[in-house]
DSSP file (Angstrom, degrees, kcal/mol; ACC not computed):
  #  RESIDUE AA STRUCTURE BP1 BP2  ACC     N-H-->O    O-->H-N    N-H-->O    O-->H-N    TCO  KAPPA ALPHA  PHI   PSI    X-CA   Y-CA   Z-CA
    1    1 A X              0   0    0      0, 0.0   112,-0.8     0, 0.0     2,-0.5   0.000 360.0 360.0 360.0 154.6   95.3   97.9  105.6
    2    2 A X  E     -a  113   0A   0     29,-0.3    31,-1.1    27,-0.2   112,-0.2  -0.922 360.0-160.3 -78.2 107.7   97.5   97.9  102.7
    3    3 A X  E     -ab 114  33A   0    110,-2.0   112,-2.3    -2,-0.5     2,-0.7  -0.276   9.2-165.0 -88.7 166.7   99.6  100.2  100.2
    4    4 A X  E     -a  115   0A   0     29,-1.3    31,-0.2   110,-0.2   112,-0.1  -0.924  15.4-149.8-150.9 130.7  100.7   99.2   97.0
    5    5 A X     >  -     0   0    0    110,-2.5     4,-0.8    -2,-0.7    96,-0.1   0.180  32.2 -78.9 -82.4-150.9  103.3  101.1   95.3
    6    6 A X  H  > S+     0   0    0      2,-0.2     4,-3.4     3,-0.2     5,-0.1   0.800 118.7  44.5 -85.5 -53.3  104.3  102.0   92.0
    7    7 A X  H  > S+     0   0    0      2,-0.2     4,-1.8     1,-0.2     5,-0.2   0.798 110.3  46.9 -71.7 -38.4  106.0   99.0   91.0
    8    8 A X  H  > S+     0   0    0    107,-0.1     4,-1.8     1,-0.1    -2,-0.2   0.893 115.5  56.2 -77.4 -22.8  103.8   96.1   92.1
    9    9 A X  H  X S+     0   0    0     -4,-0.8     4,-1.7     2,-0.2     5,-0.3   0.987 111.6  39.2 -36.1 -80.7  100.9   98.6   90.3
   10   10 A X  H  X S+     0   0    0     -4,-3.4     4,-3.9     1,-0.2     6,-0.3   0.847 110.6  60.3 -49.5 -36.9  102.7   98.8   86.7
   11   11 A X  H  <>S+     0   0    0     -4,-1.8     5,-1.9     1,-0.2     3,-0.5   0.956 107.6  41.7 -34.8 -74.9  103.6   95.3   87.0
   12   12 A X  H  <5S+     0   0    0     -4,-1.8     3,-0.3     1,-0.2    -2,-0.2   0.638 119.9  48.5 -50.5 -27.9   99.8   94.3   87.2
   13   13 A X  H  <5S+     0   0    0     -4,-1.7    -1,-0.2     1,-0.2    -2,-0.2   0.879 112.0  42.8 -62.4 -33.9   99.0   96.7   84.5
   14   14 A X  T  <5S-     0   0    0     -4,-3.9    -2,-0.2    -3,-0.5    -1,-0.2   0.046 104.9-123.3-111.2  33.8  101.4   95.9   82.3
   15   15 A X  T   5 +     0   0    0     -3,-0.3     2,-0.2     1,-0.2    -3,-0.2   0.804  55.5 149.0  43.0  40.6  101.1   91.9   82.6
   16   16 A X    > < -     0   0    0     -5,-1.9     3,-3.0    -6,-0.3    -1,-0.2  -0.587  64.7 -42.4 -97.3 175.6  104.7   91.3   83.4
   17   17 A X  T 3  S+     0   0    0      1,-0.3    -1,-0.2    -2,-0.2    -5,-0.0   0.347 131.8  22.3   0.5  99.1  106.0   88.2   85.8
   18   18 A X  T >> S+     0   0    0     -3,-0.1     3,-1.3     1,-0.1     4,-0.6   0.342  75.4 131.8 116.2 -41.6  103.3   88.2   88.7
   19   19 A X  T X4 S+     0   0    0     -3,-3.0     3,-2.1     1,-0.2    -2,-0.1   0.752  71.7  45.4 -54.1 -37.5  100.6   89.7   87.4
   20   20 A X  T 3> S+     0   0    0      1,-0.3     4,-2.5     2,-0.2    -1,-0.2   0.753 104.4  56.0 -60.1 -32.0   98.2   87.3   88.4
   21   21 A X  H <> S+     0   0    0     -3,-1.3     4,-0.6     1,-0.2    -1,-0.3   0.454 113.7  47.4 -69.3 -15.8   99.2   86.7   91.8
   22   22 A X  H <X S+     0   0    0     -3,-2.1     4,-0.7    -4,-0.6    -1,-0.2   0.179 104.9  57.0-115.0  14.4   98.7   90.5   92.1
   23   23 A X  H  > S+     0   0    0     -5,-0.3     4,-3.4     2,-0.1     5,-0.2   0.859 112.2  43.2 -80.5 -62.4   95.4   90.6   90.4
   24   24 A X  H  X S+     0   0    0     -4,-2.5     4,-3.1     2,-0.2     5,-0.2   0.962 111.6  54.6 -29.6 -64.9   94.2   88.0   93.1
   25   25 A X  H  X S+     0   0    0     -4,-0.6     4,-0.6     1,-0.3     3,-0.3   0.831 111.7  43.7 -69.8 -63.0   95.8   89.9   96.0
   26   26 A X  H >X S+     0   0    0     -4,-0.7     3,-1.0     1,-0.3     4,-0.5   0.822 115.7  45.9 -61.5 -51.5   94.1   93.2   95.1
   27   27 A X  H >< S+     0   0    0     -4,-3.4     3,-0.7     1,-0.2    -1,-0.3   0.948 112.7  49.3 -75.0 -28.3   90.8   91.7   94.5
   28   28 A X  H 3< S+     0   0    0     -4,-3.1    -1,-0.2    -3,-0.3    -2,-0.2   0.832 124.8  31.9 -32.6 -42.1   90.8   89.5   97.7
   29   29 A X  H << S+     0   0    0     -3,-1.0     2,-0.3    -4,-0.6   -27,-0.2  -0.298  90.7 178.5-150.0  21.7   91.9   92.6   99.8
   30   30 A X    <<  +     0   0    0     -3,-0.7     2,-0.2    -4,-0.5    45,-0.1  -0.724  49.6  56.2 -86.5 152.8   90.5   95.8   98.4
   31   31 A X        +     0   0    0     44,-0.6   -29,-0.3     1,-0.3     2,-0.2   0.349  62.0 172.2 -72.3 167.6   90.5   98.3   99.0
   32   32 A X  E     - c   0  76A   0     43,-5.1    45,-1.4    42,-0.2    -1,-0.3  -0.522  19.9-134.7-117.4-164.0   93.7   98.9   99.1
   33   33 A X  E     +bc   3  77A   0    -31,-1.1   -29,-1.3    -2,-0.2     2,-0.2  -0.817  21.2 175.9-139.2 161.7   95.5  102.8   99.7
   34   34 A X  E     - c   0  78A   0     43,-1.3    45,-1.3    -2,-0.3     2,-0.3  -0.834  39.3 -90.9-147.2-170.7   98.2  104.7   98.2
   35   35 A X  E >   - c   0  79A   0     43,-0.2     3,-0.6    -2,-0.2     4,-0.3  -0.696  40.3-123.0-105.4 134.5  100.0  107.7   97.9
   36   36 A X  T >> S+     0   0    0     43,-0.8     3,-2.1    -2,-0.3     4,-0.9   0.941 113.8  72.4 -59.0 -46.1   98.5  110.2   94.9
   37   37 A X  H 3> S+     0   0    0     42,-0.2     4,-1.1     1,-0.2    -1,-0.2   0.852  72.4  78.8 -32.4 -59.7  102.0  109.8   93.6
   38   38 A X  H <> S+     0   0    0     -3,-0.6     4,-1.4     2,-0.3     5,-0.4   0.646  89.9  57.0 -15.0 -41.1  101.2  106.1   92.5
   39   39 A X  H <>>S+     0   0    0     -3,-2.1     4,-4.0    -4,-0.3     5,-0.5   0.940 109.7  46.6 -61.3 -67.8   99.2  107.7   89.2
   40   40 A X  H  X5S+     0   0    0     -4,-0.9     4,-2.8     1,-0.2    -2,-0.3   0.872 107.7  54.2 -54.8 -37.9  102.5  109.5   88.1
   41   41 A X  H  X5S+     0   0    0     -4,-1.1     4,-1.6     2,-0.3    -1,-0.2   0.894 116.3  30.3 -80.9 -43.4  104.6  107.0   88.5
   42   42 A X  H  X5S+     0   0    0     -4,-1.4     4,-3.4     2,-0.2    -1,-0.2   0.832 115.6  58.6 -60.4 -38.9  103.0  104.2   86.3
   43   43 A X  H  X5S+     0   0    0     -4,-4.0     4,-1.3    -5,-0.4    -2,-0.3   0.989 109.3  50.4 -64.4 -45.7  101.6  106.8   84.1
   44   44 A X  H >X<S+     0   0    0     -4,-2.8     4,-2.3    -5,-0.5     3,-0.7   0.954 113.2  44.1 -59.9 -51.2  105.8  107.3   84.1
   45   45 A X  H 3X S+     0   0    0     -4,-1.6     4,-1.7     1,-0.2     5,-0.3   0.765 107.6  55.5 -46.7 -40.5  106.5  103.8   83.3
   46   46 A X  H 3< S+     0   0    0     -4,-3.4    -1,-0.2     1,-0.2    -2,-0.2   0.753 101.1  51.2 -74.1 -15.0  104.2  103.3   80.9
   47   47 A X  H <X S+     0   0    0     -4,-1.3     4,-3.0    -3,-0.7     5,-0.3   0.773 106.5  64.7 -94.5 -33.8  105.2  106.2   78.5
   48   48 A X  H >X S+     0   0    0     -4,-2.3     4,-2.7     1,-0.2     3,-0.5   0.967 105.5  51.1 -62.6 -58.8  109.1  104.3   79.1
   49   49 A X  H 3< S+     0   0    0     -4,-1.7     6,-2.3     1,-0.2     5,-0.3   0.590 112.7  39.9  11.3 -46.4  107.1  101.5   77.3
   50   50 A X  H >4 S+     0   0    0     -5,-0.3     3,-0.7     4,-0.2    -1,-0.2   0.932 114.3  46.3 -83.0 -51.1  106.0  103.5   74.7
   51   51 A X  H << S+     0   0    0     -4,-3.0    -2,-0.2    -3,-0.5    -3,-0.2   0.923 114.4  57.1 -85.6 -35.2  108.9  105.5   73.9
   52   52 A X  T 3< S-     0   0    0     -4,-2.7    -1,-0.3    -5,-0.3    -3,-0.2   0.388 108.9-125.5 -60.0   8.3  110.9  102.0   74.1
   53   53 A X  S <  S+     0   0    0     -3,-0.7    -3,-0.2     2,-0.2    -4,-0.1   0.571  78.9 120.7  69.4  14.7  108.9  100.7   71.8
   54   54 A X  S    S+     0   0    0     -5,-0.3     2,-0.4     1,-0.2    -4,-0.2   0.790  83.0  14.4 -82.3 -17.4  107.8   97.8   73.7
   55   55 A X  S    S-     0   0    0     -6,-2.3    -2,-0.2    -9,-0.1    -1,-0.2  -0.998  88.6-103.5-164.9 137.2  103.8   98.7   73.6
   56   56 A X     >  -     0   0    0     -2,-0.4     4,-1.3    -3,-0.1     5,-0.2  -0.329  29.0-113.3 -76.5 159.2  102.0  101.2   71.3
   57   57 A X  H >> S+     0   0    0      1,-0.2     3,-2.9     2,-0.2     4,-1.8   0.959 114.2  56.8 -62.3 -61.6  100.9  104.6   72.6
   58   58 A X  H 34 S+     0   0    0      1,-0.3     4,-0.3     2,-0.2    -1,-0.2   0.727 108.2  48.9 -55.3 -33.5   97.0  103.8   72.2
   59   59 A X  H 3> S+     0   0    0      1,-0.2     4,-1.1     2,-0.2    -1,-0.3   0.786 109.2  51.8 -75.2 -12.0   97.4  100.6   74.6
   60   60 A X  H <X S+     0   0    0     -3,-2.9     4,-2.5    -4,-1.3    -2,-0.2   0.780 108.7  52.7 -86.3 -16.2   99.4  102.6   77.3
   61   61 A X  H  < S+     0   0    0     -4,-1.8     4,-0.4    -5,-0.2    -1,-0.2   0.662 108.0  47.5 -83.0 -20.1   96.6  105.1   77.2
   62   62 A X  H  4 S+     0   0    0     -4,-0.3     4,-0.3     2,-0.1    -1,-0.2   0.773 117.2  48.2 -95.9 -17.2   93.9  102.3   77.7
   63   63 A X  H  X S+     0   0    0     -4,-1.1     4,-1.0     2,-0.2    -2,-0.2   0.808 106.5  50.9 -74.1 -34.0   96.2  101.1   80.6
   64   64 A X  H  X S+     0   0    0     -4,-2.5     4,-1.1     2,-0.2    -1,-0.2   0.486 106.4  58.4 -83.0  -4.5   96.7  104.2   82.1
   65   65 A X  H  > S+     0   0    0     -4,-0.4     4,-1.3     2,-0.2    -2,-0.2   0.533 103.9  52.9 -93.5 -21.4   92.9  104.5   82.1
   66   66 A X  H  > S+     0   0    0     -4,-0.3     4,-1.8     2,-0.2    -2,-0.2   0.968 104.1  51.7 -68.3 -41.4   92.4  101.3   84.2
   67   67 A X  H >X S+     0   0    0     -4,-1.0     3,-2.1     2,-0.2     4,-1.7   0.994 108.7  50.0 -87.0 -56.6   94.4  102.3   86.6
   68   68 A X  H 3X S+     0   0    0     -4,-1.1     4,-4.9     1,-0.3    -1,-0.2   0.857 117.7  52.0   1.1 -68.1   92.2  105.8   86.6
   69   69 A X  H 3< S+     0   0    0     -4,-1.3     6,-0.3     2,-0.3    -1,-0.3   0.861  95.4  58.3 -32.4 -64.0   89.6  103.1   86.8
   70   70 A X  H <<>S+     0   0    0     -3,-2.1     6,-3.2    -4,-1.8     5,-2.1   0.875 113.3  39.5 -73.0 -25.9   90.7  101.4   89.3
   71   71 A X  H  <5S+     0   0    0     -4,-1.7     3,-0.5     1,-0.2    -2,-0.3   0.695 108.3  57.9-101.6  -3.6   90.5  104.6   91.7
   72   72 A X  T  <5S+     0   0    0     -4,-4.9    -1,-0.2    -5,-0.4    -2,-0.2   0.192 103.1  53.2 -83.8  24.4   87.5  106.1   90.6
   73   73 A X  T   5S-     0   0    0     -3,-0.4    -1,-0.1    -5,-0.2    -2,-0.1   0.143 119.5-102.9-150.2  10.3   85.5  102.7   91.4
   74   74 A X  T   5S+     0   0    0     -3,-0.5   -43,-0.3     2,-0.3   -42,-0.2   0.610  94.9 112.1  95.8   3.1   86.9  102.6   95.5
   75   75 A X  S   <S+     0   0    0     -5,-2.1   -43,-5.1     1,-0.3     2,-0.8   0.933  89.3  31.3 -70.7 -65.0   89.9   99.3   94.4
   76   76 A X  E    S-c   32   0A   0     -6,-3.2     2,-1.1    -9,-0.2    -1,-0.3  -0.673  76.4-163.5-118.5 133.2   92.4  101.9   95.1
   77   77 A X  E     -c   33   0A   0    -45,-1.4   -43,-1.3    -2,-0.8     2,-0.1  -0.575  17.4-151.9 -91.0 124.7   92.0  104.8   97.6
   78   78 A X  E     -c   34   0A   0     -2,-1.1     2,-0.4    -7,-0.3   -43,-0.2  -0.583   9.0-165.7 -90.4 141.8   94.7  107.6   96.8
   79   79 A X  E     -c   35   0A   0    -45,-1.3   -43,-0.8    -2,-0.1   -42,-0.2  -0.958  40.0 -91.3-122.6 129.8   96.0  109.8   99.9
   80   80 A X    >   -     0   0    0     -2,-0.4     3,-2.5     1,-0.2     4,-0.1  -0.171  21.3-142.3 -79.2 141.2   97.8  112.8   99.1
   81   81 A X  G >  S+     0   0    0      1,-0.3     3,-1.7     2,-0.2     4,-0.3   0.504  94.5  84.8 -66.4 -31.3  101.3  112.2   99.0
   82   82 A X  G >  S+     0   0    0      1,-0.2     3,-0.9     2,-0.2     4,-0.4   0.794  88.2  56.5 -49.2 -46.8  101.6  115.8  100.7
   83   83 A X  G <  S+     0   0    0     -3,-2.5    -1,-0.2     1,-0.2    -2,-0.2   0.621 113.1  38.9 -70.5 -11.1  101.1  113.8  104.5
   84   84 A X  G <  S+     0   0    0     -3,-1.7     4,-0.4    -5,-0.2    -1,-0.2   0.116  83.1  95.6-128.5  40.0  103.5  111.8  104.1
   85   85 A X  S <> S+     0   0    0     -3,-0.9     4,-1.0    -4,-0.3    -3,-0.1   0.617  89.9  53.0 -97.2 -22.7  106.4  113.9  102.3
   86   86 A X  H  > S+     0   0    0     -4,-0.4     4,-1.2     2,-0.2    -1,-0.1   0.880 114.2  35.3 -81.3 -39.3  108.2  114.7  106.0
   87   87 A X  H  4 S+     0   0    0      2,-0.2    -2,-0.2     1,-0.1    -1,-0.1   0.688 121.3  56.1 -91.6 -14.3  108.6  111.4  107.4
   88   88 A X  H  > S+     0   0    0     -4,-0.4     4,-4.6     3,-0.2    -2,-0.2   0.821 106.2  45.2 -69.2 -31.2  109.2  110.2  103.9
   89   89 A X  H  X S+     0   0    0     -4,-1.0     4,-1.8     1,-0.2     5,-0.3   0.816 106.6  58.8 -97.7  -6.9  111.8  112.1  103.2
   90   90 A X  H  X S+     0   0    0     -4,-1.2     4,-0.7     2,-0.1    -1,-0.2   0.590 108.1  50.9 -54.9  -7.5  113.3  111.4  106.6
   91   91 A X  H  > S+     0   0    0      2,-0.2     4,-1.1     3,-0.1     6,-0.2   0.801 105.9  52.8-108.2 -61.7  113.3  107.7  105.4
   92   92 A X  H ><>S+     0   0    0     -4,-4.6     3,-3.5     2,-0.2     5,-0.6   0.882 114.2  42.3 -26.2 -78.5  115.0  108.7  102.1
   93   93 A X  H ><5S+     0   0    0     -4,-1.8     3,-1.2     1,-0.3    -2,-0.2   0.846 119.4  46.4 -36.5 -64.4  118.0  110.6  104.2
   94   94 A X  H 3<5S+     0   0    0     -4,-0.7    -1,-0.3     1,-0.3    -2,-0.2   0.664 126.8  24.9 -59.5 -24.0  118.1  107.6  106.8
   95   95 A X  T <<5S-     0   0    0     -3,-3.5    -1,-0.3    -4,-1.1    -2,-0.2  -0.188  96.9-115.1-153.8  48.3  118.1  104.8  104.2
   96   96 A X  T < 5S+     0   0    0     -3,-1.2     2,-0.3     1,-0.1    -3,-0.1   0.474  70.3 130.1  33.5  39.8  119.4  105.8  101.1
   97   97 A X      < -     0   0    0     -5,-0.6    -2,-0.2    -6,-0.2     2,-0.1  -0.779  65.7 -91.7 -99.6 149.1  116.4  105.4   99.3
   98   98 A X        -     0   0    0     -2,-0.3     4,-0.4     1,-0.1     5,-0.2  -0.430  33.9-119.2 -52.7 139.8  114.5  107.8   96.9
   99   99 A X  S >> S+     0   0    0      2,-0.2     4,-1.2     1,-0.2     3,-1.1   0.879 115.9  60.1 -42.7 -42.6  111.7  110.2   98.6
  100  100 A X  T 34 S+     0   0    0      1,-0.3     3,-0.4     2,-0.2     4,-0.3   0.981 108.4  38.5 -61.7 -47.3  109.2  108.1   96.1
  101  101 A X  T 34 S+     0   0    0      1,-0.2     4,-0.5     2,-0.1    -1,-0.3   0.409 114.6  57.8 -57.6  -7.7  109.9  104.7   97.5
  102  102 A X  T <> S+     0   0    0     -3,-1.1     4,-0.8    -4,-0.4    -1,-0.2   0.317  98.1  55.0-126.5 -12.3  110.0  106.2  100.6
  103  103 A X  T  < S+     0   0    0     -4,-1.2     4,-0.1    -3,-0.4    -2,-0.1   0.556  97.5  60.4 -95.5  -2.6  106.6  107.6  100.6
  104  104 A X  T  > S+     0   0    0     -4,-0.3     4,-4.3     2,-0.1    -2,-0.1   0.840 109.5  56.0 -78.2 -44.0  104.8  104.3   99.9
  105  105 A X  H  > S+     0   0    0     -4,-0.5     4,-4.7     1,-0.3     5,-0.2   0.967 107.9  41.2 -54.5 -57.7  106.8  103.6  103.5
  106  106 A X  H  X S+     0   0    0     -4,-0.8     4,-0.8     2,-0.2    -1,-0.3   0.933 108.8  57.1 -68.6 -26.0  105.4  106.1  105.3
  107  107 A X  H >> S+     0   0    0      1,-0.2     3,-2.2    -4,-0.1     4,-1.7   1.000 109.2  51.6 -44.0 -69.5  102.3  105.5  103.9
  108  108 A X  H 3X S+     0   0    0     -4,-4.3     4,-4.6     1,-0.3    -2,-0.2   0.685  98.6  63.4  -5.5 -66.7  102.9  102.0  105.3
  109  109 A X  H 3< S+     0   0    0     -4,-4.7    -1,-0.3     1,-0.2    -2,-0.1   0.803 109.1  37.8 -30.7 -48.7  103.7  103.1  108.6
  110  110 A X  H << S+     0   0    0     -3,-2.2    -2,-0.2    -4,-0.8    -1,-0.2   0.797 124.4  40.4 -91.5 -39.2  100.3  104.6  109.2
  111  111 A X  H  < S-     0   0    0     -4,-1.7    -3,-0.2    -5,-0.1    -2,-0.2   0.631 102.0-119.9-113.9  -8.2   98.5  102.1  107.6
  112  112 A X  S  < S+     0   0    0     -4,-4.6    19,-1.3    -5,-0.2     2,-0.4  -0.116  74.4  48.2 119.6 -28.6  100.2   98.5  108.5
  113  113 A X  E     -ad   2 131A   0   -112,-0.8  -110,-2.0    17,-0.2     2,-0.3  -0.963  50.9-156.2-141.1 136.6  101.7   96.5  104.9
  114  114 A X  E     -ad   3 132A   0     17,-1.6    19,-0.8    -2,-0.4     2,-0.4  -0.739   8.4-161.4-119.7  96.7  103.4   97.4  102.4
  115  115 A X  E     +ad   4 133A   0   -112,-2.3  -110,-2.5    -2,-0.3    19,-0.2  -0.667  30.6 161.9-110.6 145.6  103.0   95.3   99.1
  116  116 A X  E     - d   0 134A   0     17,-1.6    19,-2.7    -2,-0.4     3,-0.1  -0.322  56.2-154.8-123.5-159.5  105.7   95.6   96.6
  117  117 A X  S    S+     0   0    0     18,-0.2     2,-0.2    17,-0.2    -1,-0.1   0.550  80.1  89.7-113.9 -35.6  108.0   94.8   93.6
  118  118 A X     >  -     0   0    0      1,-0.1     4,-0.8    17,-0.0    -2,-0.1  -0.507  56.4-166.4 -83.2 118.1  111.0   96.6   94.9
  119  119 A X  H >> S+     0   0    0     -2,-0.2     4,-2.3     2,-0.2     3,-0.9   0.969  88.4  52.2 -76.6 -60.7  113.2   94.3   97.0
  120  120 A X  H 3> S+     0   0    0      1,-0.3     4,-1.2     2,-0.2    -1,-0.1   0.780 105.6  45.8 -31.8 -44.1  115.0   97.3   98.2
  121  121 A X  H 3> S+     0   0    0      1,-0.3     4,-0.9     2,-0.2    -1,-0.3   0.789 112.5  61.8 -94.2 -32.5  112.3   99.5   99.5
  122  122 A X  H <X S+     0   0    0     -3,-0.9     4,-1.1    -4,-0.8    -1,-0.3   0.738 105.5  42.5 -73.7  -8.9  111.0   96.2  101.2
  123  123 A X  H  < S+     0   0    0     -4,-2.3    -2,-0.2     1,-0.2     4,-0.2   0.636 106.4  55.5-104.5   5.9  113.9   95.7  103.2
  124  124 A X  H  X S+     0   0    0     -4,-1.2     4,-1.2    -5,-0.3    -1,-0.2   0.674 110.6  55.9 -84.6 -29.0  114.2   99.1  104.2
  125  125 A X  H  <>S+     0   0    0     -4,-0.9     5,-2.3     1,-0.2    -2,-0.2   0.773 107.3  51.0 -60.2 -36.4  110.2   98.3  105.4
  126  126 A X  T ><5S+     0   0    0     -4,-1.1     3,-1.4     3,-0.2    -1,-0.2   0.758  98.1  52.1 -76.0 -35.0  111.2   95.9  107.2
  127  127 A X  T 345S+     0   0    0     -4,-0.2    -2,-0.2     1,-0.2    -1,-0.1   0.949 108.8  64.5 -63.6 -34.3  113.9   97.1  109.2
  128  128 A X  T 3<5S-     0   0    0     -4,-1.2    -1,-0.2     1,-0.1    -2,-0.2   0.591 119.4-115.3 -30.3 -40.4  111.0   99.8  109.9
  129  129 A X  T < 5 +     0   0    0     -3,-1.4    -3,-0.2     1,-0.4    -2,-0.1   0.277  69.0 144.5 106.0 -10.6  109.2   97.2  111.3
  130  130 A X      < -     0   0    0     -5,-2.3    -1,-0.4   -17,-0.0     2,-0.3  -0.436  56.3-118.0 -77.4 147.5  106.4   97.3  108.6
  131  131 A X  E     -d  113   0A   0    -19,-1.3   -17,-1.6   -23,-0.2     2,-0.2  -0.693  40.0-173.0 -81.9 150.2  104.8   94.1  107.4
  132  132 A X  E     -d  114   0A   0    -19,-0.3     2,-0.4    -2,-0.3   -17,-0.1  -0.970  21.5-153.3-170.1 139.6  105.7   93.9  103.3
  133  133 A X  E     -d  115   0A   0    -19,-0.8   -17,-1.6    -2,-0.2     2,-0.5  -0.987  17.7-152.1-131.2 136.4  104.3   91.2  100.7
  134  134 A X  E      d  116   0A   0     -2,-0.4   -17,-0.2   -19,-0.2   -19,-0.1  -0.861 360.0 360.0 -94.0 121.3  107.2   91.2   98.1
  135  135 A X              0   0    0    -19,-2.7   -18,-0.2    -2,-0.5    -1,-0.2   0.495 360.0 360.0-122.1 360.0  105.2   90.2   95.1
């Protein structure tokens, strides 16, 4: 099975470099899982968006209700972030990574793949031993 983090998520919302290639991958290969975190963190990006002036409030609010969208209708299944906050944040300490990036990993662990945006947080998956599709 597959997680999909924060970053390869906003990407695909927010139509940068890639998006299509991750539009594909998710409908090929849904569902997919995450971490409950996954909301806040695009919901976070997008409001950086906003307040940078790159994209008006009322389209990040129709984006951040796709992504809503996309886990009330089974695409993406959220798990709460709560099961994997011990062995994540053992992963932080161990590999100088953030606890957020580091809960997509442990997610990972349990569930086999990790695809991301974040070169870092995939080669820290990989040393793990985790399969990672760097998109």
């Amino acid at each position: 099975m597959i997680v999909i983090d924060a970053s390869t998520l906003a990407k695909y919302v927010l139509k940068e470099v890639g998006w299509r290639d991750i539009s594909e991958f998710i409908r090929v290969n849904k569902p997919i899982y995450s971490v409950d975190l996954i909301i806040k963190e695009v919901a976070n990006a997008l409001w950086k968006y906003v307040k940078r002036q790159i994209i008006a409030d009322y389209i990040a609010q129709e984006l951040i209700n796709a992504v809503i969208e996309l886990v009330d209708t089974g695409v993406i299944i959220l798990e709460p972030e709560e099961q994997y906050i011990s062995d994540a944040f053992t992963i932080a300490l161990h590999n100088g990574i953030t606890v957020y990036d580091s809960l997509y990993i442990a997610q990972a662990l349990k569930r086999g793949t990790l695809l991301t945006s974040d070169k870092e947080q995939a080669s820290v998956a990989r040393k793990l031993g985790i399969s990672v599709i760097l998109m």
